[in-house]
C-alpha positions as CSV (number, residue, x, y, z in Angstrom):
1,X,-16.9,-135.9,22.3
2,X,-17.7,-135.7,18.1
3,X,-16.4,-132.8,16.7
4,X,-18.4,-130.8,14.5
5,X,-18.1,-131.0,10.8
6,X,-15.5,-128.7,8.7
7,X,-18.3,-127.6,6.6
8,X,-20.2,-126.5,9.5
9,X,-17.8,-124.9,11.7
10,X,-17.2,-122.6,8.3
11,X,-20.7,-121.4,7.8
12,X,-21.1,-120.7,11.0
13,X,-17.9,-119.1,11.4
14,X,-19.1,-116.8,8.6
15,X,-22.5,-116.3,9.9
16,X,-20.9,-115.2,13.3
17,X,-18.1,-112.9,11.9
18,X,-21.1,-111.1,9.0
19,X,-23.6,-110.4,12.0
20,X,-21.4,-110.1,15.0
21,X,-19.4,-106.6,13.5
22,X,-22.5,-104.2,13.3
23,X,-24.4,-105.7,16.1
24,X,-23.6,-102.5,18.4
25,X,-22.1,-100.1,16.1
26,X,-25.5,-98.7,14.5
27,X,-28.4,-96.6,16.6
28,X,-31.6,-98.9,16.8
29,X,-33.9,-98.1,13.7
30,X,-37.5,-97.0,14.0
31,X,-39.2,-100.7,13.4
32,X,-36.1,-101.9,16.5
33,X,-37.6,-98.7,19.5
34,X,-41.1,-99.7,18.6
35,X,-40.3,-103.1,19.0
36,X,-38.4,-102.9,22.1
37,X,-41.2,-100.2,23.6
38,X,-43.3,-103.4,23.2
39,X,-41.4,-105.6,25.3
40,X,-40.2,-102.9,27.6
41,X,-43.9,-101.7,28.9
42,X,-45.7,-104.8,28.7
43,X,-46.4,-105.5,32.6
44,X,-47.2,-109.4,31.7
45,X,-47.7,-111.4,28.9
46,X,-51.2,-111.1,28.3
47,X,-51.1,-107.7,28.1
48,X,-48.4,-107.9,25.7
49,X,-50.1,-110.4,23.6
50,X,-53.4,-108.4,23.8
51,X,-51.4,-105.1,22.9
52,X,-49.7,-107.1,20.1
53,X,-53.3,-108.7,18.6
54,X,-54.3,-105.0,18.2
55,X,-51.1,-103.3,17.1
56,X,-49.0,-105.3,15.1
57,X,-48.6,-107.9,12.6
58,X,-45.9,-110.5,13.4
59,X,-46.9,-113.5,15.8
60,X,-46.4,-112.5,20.0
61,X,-43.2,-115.3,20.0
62,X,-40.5,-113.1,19.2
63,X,-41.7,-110.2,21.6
64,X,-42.6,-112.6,24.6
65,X,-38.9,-114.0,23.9
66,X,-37.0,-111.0,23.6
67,X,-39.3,-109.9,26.8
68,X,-37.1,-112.6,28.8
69,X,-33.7,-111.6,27.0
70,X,-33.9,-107.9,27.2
71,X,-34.4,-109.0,31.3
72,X,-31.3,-110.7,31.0
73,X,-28.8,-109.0,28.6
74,X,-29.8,-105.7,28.8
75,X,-31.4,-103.6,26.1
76,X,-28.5,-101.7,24.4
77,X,-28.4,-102.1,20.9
78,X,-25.9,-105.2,20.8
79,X,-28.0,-106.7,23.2
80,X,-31.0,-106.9,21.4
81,X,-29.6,-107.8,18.0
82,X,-27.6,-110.4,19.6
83,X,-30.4,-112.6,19.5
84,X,-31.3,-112.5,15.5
85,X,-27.6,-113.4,15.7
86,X,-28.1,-116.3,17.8
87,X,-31.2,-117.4,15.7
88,X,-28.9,-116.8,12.2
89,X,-26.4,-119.2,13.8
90,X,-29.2,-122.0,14.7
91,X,-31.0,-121.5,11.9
92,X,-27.6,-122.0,9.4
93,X,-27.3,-125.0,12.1
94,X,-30.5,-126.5,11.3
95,X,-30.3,-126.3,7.5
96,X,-26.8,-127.6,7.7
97,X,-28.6,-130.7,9.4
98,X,-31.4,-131.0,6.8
99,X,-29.9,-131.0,4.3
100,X,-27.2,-133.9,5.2
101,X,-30.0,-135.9,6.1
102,X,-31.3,-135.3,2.2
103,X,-28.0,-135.2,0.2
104,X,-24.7,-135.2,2.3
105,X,-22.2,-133.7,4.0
106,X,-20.8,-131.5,1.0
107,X,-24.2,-130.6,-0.4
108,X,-24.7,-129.9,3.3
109,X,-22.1,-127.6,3.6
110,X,-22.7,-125.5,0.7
111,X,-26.6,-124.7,1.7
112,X,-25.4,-123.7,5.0
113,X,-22.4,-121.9,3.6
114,X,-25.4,-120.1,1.3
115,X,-27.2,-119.3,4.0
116,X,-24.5,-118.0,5.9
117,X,-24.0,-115.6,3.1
118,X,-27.2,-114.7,1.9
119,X,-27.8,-111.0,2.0
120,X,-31.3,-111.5,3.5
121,X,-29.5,-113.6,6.4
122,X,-26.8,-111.0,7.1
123,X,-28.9,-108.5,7.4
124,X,-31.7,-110.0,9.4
125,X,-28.9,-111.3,11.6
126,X,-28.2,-107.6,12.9
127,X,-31.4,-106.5,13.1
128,X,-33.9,-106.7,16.6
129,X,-36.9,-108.0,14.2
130,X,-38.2,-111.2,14.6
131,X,-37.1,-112.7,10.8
132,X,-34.1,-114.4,12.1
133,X,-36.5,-116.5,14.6
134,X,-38.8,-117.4,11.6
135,X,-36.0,-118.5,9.4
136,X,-34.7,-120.7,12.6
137,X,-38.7,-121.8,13.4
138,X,-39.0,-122.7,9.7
139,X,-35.7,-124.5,9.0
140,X,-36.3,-126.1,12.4
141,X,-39.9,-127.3,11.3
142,X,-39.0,-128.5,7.8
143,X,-36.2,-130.7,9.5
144,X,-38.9,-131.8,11.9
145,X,-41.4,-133.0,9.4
146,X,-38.7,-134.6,7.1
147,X,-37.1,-136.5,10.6
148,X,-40.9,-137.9,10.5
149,X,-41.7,-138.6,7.6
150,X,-38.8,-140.8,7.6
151,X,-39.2,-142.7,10.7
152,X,-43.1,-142.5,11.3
153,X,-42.2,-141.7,15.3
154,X,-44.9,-139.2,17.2
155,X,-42.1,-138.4,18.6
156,X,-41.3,-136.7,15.0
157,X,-44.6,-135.2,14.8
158,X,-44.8,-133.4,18.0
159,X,-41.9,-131.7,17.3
160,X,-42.9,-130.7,13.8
């Protein structure tokens, strides 16, 4: 199996140990209830997205999503924020990946290692908002498009 790279395992290490400590520790915030009174009293998805076209301003993904997790995990506060977490860590991931592909392992390391520590990421990390899943969805795209542009695939270009 190929182990990961030093650089990495680092920024993801501090990803993990900035967003994990505060995940739990803090009541939900106003803009977290409303958010999970959305996915709690939705009966089906088109309701939901209906309810969401009308009410809110952020994309139905991250509510149909979290829809599925809260099912899953619960909806306690740690629970819910768990998932920017996860979405901090794939995101630093991603970038980590793009940017090797552009400049290197060491360059590599240091933009994930920024992102890791980026005030904007540690805080969107611990919060049940869907900015986390942007970052990754963006990062993700961005690595998409450059994978082809450089080898032409469609392959490439439906996952961009």
């Amino acid at each position: 199996m190929k182990r990961l790279p030093l650089g990495l395992l680092a920024a993801l290490a501090v990803t993990f140990l900035l967003g994990l400590p505060h995940l739990g520790t803090e009541p939900l915030w106003v803009d977290e209830i409303l958010s999970l009174s959305i996915y709690r009293h939705s009966a089906n998805p088109a309701e939901m997205t209906r309810y969401l076209a009308a009410n809110e301003n952020h994309p139905p993904l991250y509510y149909l999503v979290m829809a599925g997790w809260v099912s899953i995990f619960g909806d306690t506060p740690r629970a819910l924020r768990s998932f920017s977490l996860l979405c901090a860590l794939v995101a630093v991931g991603m970038l980590y990946g793009l940017a090797r592909e552009w400049f290197g392992r060491k360059t590599a390391a240091v933009a994930a290692l920024a992102m890791a520590l980026s005030p904007f990421a540690v805080e969107f990390s611990r919060e049940a908002r869907p900015y986390m899943l942007l970052a990754a969805l963006a990062v993700g795209a961005w690595w998409a498009l450059s994978r082809f542009l450089a080898t032409g695939t469609v392959r490439g270009l439906a996952v961009f």
